[in-house]
C-alpha positions as CSV (number, residue, x, y, z in Angstrom):
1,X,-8.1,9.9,6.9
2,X,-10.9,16.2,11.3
3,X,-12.1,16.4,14.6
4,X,-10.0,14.3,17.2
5,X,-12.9,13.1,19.2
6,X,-14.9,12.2,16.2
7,X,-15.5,8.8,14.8
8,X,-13.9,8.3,11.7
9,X,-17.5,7.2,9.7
10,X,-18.6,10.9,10.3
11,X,-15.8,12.5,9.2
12,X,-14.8,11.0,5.8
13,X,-16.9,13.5,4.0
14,X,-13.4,15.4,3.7
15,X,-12.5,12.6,0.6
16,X,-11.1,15.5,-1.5
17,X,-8.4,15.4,0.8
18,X,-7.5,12.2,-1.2
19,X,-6.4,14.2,-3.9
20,X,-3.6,15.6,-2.4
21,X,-2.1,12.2,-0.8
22,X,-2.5,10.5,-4.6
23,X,-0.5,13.6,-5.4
24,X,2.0,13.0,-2.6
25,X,2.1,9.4,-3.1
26,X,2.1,9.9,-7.0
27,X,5.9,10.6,-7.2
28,X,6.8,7.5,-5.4
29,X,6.1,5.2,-8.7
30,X,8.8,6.6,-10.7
31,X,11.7,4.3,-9.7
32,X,14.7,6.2,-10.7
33,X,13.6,9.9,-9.1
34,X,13.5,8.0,-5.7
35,X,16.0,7.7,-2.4
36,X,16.4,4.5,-1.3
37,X,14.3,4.0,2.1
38,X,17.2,1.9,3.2
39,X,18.5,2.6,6.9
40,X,21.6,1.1,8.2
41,X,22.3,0.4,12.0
42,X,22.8,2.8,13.5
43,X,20.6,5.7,12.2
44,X,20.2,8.5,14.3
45,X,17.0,9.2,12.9
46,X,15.5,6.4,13.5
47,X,16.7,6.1,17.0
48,X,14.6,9.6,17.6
49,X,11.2,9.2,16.6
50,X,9.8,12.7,16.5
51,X,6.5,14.5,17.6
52,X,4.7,17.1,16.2
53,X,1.6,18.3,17.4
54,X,-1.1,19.4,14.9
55,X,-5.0,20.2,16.2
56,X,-5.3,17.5,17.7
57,X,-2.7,14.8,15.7
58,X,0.6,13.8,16.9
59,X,2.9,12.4,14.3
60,X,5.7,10.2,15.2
61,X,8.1,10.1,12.4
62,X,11.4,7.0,11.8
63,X,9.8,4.7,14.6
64,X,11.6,1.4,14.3
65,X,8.8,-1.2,13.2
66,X,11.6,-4.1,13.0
67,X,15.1,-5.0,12.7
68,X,16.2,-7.4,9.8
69,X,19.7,-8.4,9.9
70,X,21.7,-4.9,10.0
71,X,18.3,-2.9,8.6
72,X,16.1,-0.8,10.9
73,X,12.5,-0.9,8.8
74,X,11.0,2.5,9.7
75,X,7.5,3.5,10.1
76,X,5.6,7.0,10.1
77,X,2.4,7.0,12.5
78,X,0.0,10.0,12.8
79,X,-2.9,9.6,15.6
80,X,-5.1,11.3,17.2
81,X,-4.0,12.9,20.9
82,X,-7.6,11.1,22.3
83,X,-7.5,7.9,21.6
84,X,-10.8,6.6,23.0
85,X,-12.5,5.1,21.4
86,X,-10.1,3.3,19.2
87,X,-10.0,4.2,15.3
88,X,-9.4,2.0,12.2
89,X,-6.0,2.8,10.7
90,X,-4.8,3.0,7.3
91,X,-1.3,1.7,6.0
92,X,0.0,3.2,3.0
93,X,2.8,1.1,1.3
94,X,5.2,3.3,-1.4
95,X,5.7,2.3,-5.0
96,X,8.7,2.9,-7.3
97,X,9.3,-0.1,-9.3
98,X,10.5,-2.2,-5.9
99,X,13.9,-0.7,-5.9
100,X,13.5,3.3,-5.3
101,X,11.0,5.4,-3.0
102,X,10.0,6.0,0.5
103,X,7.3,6.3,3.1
104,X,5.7,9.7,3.6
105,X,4.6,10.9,6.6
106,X,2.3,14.1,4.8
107,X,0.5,11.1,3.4
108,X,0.1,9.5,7.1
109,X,-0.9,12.8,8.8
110,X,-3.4,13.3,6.1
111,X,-4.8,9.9,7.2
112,X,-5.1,11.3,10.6
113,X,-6.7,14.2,9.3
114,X,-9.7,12.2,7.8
115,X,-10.3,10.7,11.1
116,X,-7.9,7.5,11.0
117,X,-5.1,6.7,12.4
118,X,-2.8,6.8,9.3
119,X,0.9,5.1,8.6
120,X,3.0,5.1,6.1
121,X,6.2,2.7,5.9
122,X,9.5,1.7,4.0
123,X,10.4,-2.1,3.5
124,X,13.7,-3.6,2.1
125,X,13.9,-2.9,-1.8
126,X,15.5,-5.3,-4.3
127,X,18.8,-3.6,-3.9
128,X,18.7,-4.5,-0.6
129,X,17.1,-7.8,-0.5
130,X,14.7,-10.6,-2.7
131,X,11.5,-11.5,-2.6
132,X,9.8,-12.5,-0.1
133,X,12.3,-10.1,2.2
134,X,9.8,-7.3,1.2
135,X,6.8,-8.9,1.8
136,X,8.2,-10.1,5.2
137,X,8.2,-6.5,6.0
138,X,4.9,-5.3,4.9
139,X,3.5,-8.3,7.2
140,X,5.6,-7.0,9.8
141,X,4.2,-3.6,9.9
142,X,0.4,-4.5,10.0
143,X,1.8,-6.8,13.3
144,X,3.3,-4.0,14.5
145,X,0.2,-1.8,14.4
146,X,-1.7,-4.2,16.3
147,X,1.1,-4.8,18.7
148,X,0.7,-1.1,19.7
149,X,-3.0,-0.7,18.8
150,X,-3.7,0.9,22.9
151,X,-0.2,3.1,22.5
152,X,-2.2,4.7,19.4
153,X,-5.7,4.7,19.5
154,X,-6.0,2.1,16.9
155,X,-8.5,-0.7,16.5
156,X,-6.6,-3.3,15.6
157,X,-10.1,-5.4,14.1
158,X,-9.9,-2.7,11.3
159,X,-6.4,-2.1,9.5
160,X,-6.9,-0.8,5.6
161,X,-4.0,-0.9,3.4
162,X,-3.5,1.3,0.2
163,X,-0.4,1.6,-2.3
164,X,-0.2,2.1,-6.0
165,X,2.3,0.5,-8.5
166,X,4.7,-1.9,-6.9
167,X,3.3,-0.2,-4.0
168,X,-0.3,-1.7,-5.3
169,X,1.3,-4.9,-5.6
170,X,1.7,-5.4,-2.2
171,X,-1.4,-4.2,-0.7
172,X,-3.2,-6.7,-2.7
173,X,-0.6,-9.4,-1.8
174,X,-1.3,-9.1,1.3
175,X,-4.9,-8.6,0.8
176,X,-5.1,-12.2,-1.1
177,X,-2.0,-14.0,0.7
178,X,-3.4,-13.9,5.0
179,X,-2.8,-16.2,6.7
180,X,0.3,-17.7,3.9
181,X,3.7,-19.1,6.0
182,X,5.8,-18.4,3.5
183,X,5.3,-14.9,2.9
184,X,4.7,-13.9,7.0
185,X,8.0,-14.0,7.9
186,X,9.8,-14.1,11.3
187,X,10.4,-10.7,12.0
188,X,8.8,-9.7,15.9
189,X,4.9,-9.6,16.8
190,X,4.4,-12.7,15.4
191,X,1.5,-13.6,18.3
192,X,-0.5,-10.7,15.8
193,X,-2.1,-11.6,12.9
194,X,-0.9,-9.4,9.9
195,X,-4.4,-9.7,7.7
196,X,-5.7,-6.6,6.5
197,X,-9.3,-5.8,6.3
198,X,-9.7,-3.4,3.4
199,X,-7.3,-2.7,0.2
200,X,-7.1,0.0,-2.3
201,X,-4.4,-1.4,-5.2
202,X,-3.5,1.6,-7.7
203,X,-2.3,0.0,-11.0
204,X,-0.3,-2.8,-9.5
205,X,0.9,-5.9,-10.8
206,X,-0.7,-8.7,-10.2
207,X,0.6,-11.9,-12.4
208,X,4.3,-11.2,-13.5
209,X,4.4,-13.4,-16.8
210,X,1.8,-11.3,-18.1
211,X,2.3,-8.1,-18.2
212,X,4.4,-8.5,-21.6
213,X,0.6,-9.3,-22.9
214,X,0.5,-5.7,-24.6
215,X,4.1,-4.3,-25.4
216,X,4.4,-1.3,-23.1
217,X,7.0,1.1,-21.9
218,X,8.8,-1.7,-20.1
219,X,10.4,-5.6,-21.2
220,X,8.9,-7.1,-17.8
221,X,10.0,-10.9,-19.0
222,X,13.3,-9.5,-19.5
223,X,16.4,-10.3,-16.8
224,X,17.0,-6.4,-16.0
225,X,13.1,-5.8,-15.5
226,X,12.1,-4.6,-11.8
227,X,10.1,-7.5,-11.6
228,X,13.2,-9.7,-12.1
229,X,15.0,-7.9,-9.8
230,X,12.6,-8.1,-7.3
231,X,12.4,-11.9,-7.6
232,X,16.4,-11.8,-7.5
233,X,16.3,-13.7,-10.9
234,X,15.1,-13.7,-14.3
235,X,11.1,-14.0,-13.9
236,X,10.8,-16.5,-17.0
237,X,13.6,-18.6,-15.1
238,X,12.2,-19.0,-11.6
239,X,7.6,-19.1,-12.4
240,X,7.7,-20.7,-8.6
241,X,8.9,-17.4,-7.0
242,X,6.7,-15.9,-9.3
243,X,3.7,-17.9,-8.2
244,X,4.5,-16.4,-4.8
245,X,5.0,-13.3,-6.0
246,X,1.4,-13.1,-8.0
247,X,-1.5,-11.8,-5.7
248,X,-4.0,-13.4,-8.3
249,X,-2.2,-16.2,-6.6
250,X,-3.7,-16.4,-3.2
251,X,-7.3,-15.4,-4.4
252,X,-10.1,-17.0,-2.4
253,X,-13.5,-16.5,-1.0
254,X,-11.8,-15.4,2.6
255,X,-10.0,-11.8,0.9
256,X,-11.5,-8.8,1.7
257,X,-12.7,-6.1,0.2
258,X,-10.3,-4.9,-2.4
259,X,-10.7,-1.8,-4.9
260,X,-8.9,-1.4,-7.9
261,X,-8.2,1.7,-10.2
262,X,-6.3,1.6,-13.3
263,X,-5.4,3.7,-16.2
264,X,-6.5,2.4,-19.6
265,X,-3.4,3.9,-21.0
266,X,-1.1,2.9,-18.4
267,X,2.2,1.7,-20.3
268,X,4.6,0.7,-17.5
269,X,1.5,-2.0,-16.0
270,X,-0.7,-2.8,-18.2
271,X,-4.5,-2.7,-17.5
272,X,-4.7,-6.1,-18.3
273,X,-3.1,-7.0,-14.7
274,X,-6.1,-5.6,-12.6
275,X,-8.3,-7.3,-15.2
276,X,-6.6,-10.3,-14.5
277,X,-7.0,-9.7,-10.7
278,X,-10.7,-8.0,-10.5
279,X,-11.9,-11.3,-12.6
280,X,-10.3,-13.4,-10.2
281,X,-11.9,-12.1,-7.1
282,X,-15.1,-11.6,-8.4
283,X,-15.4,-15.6,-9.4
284,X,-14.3,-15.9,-5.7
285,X,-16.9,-13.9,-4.3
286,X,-14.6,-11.3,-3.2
287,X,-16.6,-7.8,-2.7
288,X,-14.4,-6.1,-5.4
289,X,-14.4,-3.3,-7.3
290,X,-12.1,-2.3,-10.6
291,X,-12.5,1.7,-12.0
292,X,-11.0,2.0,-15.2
293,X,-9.6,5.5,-15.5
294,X,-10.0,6.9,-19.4
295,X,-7.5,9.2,-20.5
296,X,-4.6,8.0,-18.1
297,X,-1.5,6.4,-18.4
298,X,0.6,5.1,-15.5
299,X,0.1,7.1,-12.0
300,X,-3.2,8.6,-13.7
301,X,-1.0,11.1,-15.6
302,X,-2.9,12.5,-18.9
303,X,-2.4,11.2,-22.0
304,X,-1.9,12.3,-24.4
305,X,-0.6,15.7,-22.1
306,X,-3.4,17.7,-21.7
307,X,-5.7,15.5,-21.6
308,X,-8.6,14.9,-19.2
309,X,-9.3,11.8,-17.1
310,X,-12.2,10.4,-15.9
311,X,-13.2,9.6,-13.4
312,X,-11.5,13.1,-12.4
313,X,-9.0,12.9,-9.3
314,X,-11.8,14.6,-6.9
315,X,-14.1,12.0,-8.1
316,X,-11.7,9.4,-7.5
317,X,-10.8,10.9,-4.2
318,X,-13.8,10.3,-3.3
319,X,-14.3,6.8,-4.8
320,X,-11.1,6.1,-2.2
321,X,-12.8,7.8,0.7
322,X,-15.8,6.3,0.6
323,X,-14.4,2.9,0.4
324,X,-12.6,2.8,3.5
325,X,-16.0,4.5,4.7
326,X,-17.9,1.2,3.6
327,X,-15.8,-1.4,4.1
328,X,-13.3,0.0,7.2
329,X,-14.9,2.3,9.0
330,X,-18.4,1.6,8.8
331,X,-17.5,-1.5,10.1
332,X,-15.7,-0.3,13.3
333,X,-18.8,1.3,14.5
């Protein structure tokens, strides 16, 4: 995520730029203000992918990743116009409780901008189908990237992944879960291998039947919770979807880098659940990191109003940029 011929480990110093995707992203946690990102066959935007040139960055918006059942799963993509050598690209999954939001393709082309090659995509929400169906997706769209690594310029060796809420659930699912049958799926590209190499999970869930541990904003052991409705039933009823469900998991020693950041006074997803998760990996021997954000409830909104947080969104913008720096792009050199 400024010039198109640079390589992305020299260029990251623009991290503020962060910022403003959280910002862009930050909407996408509140279920209920959110379109679905459900497209029926046929859609005529995704049957015409569009290009936009921008100094340097094309971005290619509704480009059909896969087709489950009578669902097109769309993709954003925003690379660079020269793209030799390859660069490391950067997936950005949506949140919004599993059941609303949408990709954005500001937050792609800001990517790009950064010196990545940046993507943002939709999956199938609970409305439209249960876990794993979801999942199944997400896999499907790290394949996909590296199907078409030479199309874009990307190096498929080095794919981050970044997502908060339900959004941050499923980066570190699939951060923890490579390599898992049951959650891969069947859905194209499956000669590709859908590990990631890098994750940034924002206040996800991580182990379902605890996030009643402190009473919050939400009953999440209740039979209306999203997390029930993403698991199609009531979570207390079906703890082996669960278990499938839970990134904690999948944790072993073979993850990769994963940071986490999490507001102390989040009240939809408890702190407790990237506790649970940065205690996990670091037993593994996962390189992990876990900033707790003072002052900040869920999506790092200040509470009480008014409020300030720390660490600051620059500083965590730059917390984010120099991640991917470390453990994506410093890598690709």
């Amino acid at each position: 995520m400024t010039s198109a011929a640079g390589r992305p480990s020299s260029v990251i110093c623009v991290g503020i730029l962060f910022c403003v995707a959280t910002l862009f992203a930050k909407g996408a946690d509140a279920a209920t203000n959110q379109r679905s990102p459900r497209q029926k066959r046929p859609s005529p935007r995704a049957n015409q992918a569009k290009r936009h040139d921008r100094q340097g960055i094309k971005l290619e918006k509704d480009v059909v990743y896969a087709e489950a059942g009578n669902y097109e799963l769309l993709l954003d993509i925003a690379y660079h116009e020269k793209i030799d050598p390859p660069r490391p690209a950067i997936v950005h999954i949506h949140g919004g409780g599993w059941r609303g939001g949408s990709k954005n393709s500001r937050t792609a082309l800001m990517y790009a901008q950064m010196g990545y090659v940046g993507v943002s995509i939709n999956y199938r929400l609970s409305g439209d189908a249960p876990f794993p169906a979801g999942v199944h997706d997400c896999k499907a769209a790290i394949r996909w990237v590296r199907a078409n690594a030479a199309k874009y310029g990307v190096d498929p060796k080095h794919i981050g992944i970044i997502g908060s809420s339900a959004g941050g659930h499923l980066c570190a699912l699939l951060g923890t879960s490579g390599g898992d049958a049951y959650l891969e799926g069947d859905l194209g590209n499956l000669e590709y291998s859908s590990r990631v190499q890098c994750v940034i999970d924002e206040w996800g869930p991580t182990d379902f039947l605890r996030m009643d541990d402190v009473p919050g904003a939400i009953h999440h052991l209740g039979p209306s919770s999203p997390e029930s409705l993403w698991i199609g039933a009531p979570i207390t009823k079906r703890k082996d979807l669960v278990r499938k469900a839970n990134p904690i998991s999948y944790v072993d020693s073979k993850d990769p880098p994963i940071l986490m950041i999490h507001g102390e006074k989040d009240r939809t997803v408890i702190i407790g659940q990237s506790e649970l998760l940065s205690a996990a990996l670091r037993k593994a021997g996962v390189v992990a990191k876990f900033v707790r954000v003072k002052n900040a409830g869920h999506g790092l909104r200040p509470t009480p109003a008014g409020a300030q947080i720390s660490p600051n969104r620059a500083q965590l913008a730059k917390l984010r940029a120099d991640w991917f720096r470390e453990h994506l792009a410093k890598n690709a050199d």
